[in-house]
C-alpha positions, 0 to 999 in steps of 0.5 A: 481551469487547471485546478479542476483538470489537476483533480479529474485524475484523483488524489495521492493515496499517501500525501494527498496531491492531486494527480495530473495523471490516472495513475494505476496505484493510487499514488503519485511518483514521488510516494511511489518511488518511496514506497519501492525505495523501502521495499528495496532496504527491507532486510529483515522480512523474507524475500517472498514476503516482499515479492508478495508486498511489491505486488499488492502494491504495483496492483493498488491493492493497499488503500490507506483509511487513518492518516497511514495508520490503517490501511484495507488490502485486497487479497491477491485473489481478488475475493477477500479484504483484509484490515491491516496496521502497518504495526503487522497486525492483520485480520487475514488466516495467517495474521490471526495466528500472530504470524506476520504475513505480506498485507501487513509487509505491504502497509508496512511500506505504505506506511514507511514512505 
């Protein structure tokens, strides 16, 4: 009977866990405490950047598809989907002019955790 409670709620987005929980992000605590963990390390983007990232990642806007290799992040307007590796290629305006922009900073993360 606990098994099924344990996954009314879903799975962790990163480790697949079942959640007790709902959980707004997808993820479970500990996955998210990792991802914020390497969010708050990150020196190397701008800090716009990572603003931007930390919150696609508060609205559960980067979903994972291929074992954190791949990952579908909503645009923070709500109308577009962007493909996007955590390697910093994206498919949005501003990564198909080989600039890294924040979904790939945000699968980034994700990914790192």
């Amino acid at each position: 009977m606990r098994a099924t409670k344990a996954t009314e709620h879903g799975r962790c987005l990163k480790c697949r866990r079942p959640l007790r929980k709902p959980s707004p992000d997808g993820y479970g605590p500990k996955c998210r405490l990792k991802v914020r963990r390497n969010a708050r390390i990150d020196t190397t983007n701008p800090k716009w950047q990572v603003a931007r990232a930390l919150e696609l990642l508060e609205l559960g806007a980067v979903i994972p598809l291929r074992q954190n290799r791949i990952f579908l992040v909503v645009a923070d307007d709500g109308t577009e989907v962007y493909r996007t590796a955590a390697t910093g290629q994206c498919n949005c305006p501003a990564g198909l002019r080989s600039v890294r922009c924040y979904h790939a900073v945000a699968a980034q993360y994700v990914a790192a955790a």
